[in-house]
C-alpha angles and dihedrals in degrees: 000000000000117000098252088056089044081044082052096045114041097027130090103226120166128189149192117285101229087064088058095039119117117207084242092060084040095056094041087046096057097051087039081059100047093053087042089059091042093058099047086049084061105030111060092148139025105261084054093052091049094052096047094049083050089054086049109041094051095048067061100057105262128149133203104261111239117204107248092021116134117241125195118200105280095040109135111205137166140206110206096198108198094323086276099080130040118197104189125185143184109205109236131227093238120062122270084251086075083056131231135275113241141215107173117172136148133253099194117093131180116284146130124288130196119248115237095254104035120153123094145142136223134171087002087294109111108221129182121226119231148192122216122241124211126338104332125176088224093213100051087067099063122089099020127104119261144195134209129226147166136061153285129221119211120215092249090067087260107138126208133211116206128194115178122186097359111158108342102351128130110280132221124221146181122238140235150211112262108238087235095067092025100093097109088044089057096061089059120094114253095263090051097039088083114027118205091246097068084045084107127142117237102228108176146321112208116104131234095248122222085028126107121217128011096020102153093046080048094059096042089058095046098057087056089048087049091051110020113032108233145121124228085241083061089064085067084073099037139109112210129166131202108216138160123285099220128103126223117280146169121266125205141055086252090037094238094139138057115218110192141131114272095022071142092094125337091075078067100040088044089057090050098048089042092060104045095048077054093068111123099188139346131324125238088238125007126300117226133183125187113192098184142194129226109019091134098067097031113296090267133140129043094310103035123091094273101051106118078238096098093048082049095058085041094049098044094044087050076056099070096056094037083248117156104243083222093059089040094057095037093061091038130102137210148210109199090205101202127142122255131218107268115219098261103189085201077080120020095158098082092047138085106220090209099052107019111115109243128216104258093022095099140228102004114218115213114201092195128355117193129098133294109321090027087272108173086017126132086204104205124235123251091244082055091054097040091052083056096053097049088041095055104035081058099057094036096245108154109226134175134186114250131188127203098246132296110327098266104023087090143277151201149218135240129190092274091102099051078048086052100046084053082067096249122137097244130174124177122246130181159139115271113246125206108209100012121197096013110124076263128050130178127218129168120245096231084057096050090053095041095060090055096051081055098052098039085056087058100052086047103044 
């Protein structure tokens, strides 16, 4: 052979997408992206994210899943834990002995929550306190409007949605120091620069007239209660949640990229509800997908990985076909469908050039995640890896391998590890992200689609 063939051959080469892009992918793609937007438009925290894949889902065909029903291949249910956490399945033509073929990913994203006891005013301005959710760069998050979601729960079992500063609707924001008077701030590292107790929301600043003492606080309690019904003793049992006001766009010149707030990971959890939606008939094996709560802080609690909810689904699905869940989690497999760190050049010390994922490369396949040593990591076997790449080379679906940043700059975890310690094979796949985990983050729309095409060949092989 000639040395380019043996150069073709022997050598790992991997290029940009668009040189490998048929009009077909482009025009799919297109249409992919414009959905994606449309359900993180309508999807800034988790509950909401919940609520808009069940909409979807049922105008599908699915079905909420009742424990003891009987399902037949082909069968499409749903279990709605909580309203935090989704567990979605097509039933496959083969028994659950055979396993099932998994997309897990998370719909929770960082973000600012309210502190139980919020309200207060101070130099006539109402502010609300907040805590911080998830790995925030806390000075990414002043000076930039905000919304508020989420709901409160009254005493008497009556929930509450809340939705403040949607559309045109007045926004919230968190102040900064002036650069006149900032001389002693800027001397402050950047995570001191802003602590997590000035993260609070500025709320109002009208009085209550004809009242002494706390007026302004007064009269912004006094519009929620107006419109929404509930005491400031009723925030005490609430879940909201400060998150951007900015709705999901286009980036480029050539609008090859989509810039919006929870890309990590919803532009994961969006690709494994997609396809499997896209299912035209029944798996092989069945088709699961996980859409989980709490990664960000762990996976813990009822509607985070490693919830005993998902055994139970599992377990209640292997039910229905007397099936052993072990048998069934030991022959499974799983995408871990979690979003990887993009090469960003503004910043080329923390990565490492070889096996950092580029923008327009595709999918990116993460052996481990973890830190430094691949602590935390679930570390997939070479057999694992090996499975993806033929899955995915069969379906053309374009894939890279993508490490989190340089060995000791840093690192992070997905859900891949509570997956592994289930016994199920299990390897991370995702879309780079540039700026991951600002209030805007930035992906590339091959990417996006890529990573569709990749689950959706899971769920089908």
């Amino acid at each position: 052979m000639e040395n380019k063939e043996w150069k073709e051959k022997l050598l790992y080469s991997p290029k940009n997408g668009y040189d490998r892009l048929s009009e077909a992918d482009r025009t799919a793609m297109a249409d992919y992206c414009a959905g994606y937007k449309a359900f993180l438009d309508a999807g800034k925290t988790e509950r909401e994210c919940v609520r808009e894949a069940i909409r979807l889902c049922e105008s599908r065909g699915f079905r909420p899943f009742v424990r003891g029903m009987e399902l037949k291949a082909g069968d499409k249910v749903y279990v709605n834990n909580r309203s935090k956490m989704l567990l979605l399945a097509v039933i496959g033509q083969e028994g659950l002995e055979q396993g099932a073929r998994i997309a897990a990913a998370h719909i929770d994203s960082p973000r600012l929550d309210l502190k139980p006891n919020p309200l207060y005013e101070d130099g006539e301005l109402a502010y609300l306190k907040t805590h911080y959710y998830g790995g925030i760069r806390k000075y990414q998050w002043v000076t930039i409007p905000l919304e508020l979601h989420g709901v409160v729960a009254l005493a008497d079992g009556q929930v509450i949605p809340v939705a403040i500063g949607e559309g045109d609707e007045a926004k919230l924001v968190i102040n900064d120091l002036l650069p006149h008077l900032g001389q002693e701030q800027n001397k402050k590292t950047l995570a001191d620069g802003i602590t997590g107790e000035q993260l609070n929301l500025l709320v109002g600043s009208e009085p209550l007239q004809g009242e002494e003492g706390e007026r302004v606080k007064l009269a912004v309690m006094k519009r929620l209660y107006e419109k929404y019904g509930f005491t400031e003793t009723d925030f005490i049992s609430a879940e909201l949640e400060a998150v951007p006001a900015v709705k999901a766009t286009d980036i480029g010149l050539d609008g090859s990229m989509i810039g919006a707030y929870g890309h990590d990971d919803r532009v994961c959890a969006y690709a494994a509800l997609k396809a499997l939606l896209d299912l035209t008939e029944a798996p092989q094996r069945t088709a699961v997908c996980v859409l989980a709560d709490k990664e960000e802080i762990g996976s813990e609690g009822v509607s985070g990985m490693q919830t005993a909810a998902f055994d139970t689904f599992i377990a209640d699905l292997c039910d229905t076909q007397n099936v052993p869940a072990r048998i069934c989690l030991e022959q499974s497999f799983c995408l871990s469908a979690d979003v990887t760190a993009a090469y960003d050049p503004n910043f080329p010390e923390v990565y490492e050039k070889r096996n950092a994922a580029r923008v327009n490369y595709g999918v990116g396949l993460c052996k481990y995640t973890g830190a430094r040593g691949k602590s935390g990591a679930s570390d997939a076997s070479a057999e694992v890896v090996a499975y993806a790449r033929r899955v995915f080379d069969a379906a053309g679906a374009i894939w890279q391998m993508a490490e989190l940043g340089k060995v000791d700059a840093g690192g992070g975890g997905t859900v891949a590890v509570y997956m592994a310690n289930r016994n199920i094979d299990t390897l991370d796949a995702g879309v780079p992200v540039l700026s991951m985990h600002a209030p805007f983050e930035t992906v590339g729309k091959l990417d996006c689609y890529m990573t569709y095409k990749a689950v959706k060949a899971v769920y089908q092989n």
